[in-house]
N, C-alpha and C positions, 0 to 999 in steps of 0.2 A: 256416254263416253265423251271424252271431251281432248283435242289433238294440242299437244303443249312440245314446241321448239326445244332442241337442245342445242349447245353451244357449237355443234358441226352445222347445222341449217338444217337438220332430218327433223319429221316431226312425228311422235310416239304418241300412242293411246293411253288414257288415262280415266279410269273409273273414278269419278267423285264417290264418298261416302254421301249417307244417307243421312245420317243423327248427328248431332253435333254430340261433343265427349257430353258425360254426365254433369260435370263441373262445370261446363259452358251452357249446356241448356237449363239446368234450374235456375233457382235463385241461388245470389252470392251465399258462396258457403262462409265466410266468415264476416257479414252483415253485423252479427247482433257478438261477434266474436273474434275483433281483430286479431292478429297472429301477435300472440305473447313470448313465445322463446327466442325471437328474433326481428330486430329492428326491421321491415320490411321497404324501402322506399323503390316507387316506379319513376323513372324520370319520363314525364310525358310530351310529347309529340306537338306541334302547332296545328291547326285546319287553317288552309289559307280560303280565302274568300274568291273563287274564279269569276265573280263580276265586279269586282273591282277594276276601275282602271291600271294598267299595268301588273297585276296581280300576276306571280306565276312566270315573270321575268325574272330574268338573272343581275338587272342592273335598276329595276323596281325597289322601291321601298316595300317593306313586308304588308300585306294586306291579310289579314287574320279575319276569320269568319271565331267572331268571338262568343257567339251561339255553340257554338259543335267545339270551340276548342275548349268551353266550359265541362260543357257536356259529357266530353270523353274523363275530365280529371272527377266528375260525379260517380261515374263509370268506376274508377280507381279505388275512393274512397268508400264504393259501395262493396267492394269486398275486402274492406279494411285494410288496404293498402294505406303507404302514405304517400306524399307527391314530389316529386322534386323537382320543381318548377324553372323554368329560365336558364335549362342544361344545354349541351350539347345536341341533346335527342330531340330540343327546341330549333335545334339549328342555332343557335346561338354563334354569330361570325361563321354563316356561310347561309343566311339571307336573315335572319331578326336581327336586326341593330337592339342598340340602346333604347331610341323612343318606342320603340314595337314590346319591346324586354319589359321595359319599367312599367308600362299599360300593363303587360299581359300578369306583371305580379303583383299589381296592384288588385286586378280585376280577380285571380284567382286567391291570392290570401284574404280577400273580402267572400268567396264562395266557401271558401275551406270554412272560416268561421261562421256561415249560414246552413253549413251541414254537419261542423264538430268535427271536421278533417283536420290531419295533422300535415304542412302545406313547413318546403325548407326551399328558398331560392338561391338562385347562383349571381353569387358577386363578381363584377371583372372588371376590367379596364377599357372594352372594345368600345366607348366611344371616340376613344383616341384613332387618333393616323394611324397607320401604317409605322415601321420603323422606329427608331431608339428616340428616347423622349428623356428630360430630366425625372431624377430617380423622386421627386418632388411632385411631378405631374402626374407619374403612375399612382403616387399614395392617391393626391387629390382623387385621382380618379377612381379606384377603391373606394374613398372615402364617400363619396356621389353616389354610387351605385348600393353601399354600406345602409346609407342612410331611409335611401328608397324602401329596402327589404327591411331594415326593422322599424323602420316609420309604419308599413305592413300588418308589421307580428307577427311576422315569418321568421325562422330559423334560415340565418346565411349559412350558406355553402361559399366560402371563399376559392374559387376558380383559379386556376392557370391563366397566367398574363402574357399572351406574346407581346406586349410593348416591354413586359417588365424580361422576359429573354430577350427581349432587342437591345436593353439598356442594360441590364446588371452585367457588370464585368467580374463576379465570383461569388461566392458562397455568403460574405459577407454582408455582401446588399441586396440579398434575400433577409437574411437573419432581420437588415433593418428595415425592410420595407412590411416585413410579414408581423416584426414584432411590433411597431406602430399599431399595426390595423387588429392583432389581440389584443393589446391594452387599451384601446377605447372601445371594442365593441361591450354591447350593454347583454350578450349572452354568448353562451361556449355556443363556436361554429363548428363547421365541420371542414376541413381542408381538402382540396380535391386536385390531386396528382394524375395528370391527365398525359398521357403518355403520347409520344409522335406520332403511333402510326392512327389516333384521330386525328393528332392534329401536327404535322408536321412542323410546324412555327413552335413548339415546345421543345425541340429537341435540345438536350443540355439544360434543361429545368434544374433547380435547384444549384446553376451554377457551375455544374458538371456535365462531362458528355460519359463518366463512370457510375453505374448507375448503385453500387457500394458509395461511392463517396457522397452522391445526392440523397441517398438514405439517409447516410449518417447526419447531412445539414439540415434533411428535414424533419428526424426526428432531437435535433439540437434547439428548433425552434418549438414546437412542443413540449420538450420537457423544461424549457425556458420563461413558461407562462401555464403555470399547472391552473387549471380549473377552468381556462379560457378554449378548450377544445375536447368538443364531445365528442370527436372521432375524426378517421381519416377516409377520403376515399380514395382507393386506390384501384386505376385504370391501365395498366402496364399488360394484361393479356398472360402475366406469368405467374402461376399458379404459389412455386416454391420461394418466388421473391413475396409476394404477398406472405405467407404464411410464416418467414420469417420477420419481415416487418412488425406481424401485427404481435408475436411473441416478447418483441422487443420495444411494444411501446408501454405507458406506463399504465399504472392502474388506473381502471375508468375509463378510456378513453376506446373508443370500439371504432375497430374497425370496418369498414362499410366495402363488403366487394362491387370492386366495378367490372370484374373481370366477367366477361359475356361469355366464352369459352366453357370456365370450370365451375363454374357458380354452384351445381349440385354437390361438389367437395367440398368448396369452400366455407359455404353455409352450413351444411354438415357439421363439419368441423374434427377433430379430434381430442385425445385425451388432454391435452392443452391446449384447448381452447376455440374458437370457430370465429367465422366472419359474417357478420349484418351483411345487409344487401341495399344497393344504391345503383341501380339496375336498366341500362336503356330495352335493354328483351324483355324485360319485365311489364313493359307498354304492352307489348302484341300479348306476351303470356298471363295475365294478371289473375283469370279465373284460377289458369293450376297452379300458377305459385301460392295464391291464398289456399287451395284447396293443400299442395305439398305440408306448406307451413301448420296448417294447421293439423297436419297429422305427425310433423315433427313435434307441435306443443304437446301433444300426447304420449310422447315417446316412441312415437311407431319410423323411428330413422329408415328403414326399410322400405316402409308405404311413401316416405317423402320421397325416396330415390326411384322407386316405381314409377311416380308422377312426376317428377321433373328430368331424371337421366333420358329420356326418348327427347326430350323439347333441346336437347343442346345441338341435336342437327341442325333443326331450324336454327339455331345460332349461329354456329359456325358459319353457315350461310350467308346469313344475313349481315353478319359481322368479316365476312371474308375482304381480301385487302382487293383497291383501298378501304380498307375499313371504314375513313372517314364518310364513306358513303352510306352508311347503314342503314341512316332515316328512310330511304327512298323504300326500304323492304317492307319498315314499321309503317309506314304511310300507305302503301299498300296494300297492308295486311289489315290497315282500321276501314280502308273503305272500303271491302272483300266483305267484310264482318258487321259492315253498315253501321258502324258509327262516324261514316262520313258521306256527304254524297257523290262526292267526283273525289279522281285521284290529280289532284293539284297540288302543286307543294309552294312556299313561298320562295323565291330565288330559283324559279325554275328546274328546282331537283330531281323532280318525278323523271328527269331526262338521264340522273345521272348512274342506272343501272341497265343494263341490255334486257331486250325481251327474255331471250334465256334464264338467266338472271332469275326476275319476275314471275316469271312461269315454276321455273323449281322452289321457290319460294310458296305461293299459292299451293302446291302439290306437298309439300312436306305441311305446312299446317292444316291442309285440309288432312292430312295423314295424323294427324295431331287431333282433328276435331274442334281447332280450335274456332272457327265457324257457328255463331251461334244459329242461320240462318244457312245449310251449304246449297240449296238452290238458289241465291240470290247471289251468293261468291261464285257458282260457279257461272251466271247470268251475265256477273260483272267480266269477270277473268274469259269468258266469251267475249264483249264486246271489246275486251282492251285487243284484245289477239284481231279481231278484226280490222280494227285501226292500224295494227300493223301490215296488216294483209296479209293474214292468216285464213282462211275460209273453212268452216264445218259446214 
């Protein structure tokens, strides 16, 4: 038994499992059999380095343990996941900068092509300041970051710009800042509509604070450069605005959920049609989403909802508001599961969920199985509680 805090200061017994699920103890089920009826990607996680100097502050430069942050995207690719490198779930502007960004995608689309991984990074503007910038400096700045990722031979994810919502003053100068950066890239990207409650500095994306009229500008830019976008991602947390989005964009062009909430419908899909996956839960979940997927390639839509509708607790959780806090659950959740050795985060994040928090966390995926190792999660999830002053 092991004694885990609740958010009143009481603290409650709690039985670890024994086994970790079946999909978590074998070997990757979909190794030698990526998941075919559906674009899978995980956005992956950083490992910060805790002996670097400064490492693990909040006002540090990012110091990546660039062993283990490999490691865990080998992890990814071994159950034929794909990766989606340099997201949000990276911490990307909220402790990796730019210099930390361009290494860390340099360094994994060079691993992705020493294993045959399929590796998509995210483009953006955060080397810029703070605040409104000429609409000239935002492209540059695209353009820079552009150039990194397919210098690579990686597939860009063109990112939400809070310089470019600091500076565009309407619908319009999106249209031309976005259609610029289609018409020189040298392959169809993927656009990625990232909604405020990650990241609060988006709000009014697309120009609008209507989020019908920001639809409509951002699928005006899409259908305005046909063959220049493989799909969209979309992060909005709303099931029924996704599903008619993605009805309405054009042919070809897939839609990628970002939505952590509904993801088991979403992927699903219905008589018209269903949505890929572009996925920060998909880090901590990776064994049963390849395992779900791969019983969707077969037809068995049933046995996918078996394995993936119990994991959307752990979501909700983890993704509960502030949302933008997520990482600190997923970060948690890889060095429970020992693909990390300390729970450090880079920008001193590890701080920015409560023990509570943490504890229900730990207890629902351990109820998940998702633990390839639960005597050593629950060894860790002991000593973290003691640091607290927690006492077993």
């Amino acid at each position: 038994m092991i004694r885990l805090p609740d958010e009143n200061g009481a603290l409650r017994a709690y039985e670890p499992r024994a086994e970790p699920a079946p999909a978590v103890a074998g070997p990757p089920v979909a190794a030698d059999r990526p998941p075919a009826s559906r674009t899978v990607f995980a956005a992956a996680h950083v490992t910060a380095d805790p002996f670097r100097e400064g490492a693990g502050g909040p006002e540090a430069p990012a110091a990546p343990d660039w062993d283990a942050t490999l490691a865990f995207r080998r992890h990814l690719w071994s159950h034929g996941l794909c990766v989606a490198e340099a997201m949000d779930t990276a911490q990307r502007g909220m402790g990796l900068g730019w210099p930390e960004a361009a290494e860390l995608i340099e360094r994994s689309a060079a691993e992705a092509k020493s294993v045959g991984g399929r590796i998509a990074c995210g483009v953006g503007t955060d080397q810029l300041p703070p605040g409104a910038h000429a609409l000239g400096r935002v492209r540059a700045a695209y353009e820079e970051q552009a150039e990194v990722v397919q210098r690579a031979g990686a597939q860009p994810i063109v990112m939400a710009s809070r310089a470019l919502a600091a500076s565009a003053r309407g619908p319009e100068e999106y249209l031309e800042v976005y259609g610029h950066l289609l018409r020189q890239s040298e392959r169809p990207v993927v656009l990625h509509w990232l909604g405020p409650m990650f990241d609060p500095q988006l709000e009014g994306y697309w120009g609008s604070f209507d989020l019908d009229e920001a639809t409509d500008t951002f699928l005006r830019i899409i259908g305005q450069h046909p063959g220049k976008v493989d799909g969209v991602k979309v992060s909005l947390l709303d099931a029924g605005r996704e599903v008619a989005l993605r009805r309405r964009l054009p042919a070809g062009v897939r839609c990628y959920t970002g939505d952590d909430f509904h993801y088991p419908d979403l992927v699903a899909g219905d008589e018209l049609g269903y949505s890929d996956a572009l996925l920060g839960v998909f880090d901590p979940l990776a064994p049963l989403a390849a395992e779900a997927v791969r019983l969707l390639d077969d037809g068995d839509t049933l046995g996918f909802r078996a394995v993936l509708d119990p994991t959307v607790a752990l979501a909700l959780h983890l993704f509960e508001a502030p949302t933008r806090y997520y990482k600190t659950g997923v970060v948690l959740l890889a060095w429970l599961a020992g693909h990390q050795d300390h729970f450090v985060m880079v920008g001193g994040m590890q701080s920015a969920r409560s023990l509570p928090h943490l504890a229900r966390a730990y207890e629902l995926a351990d109820g998940l199985g998702l633990f390839p190792d639960p005597g050593l999660a629950e060894e860790r999830m002991r000593g973290l509680l003691a640091v607290h002053g927690v006492a077993h």
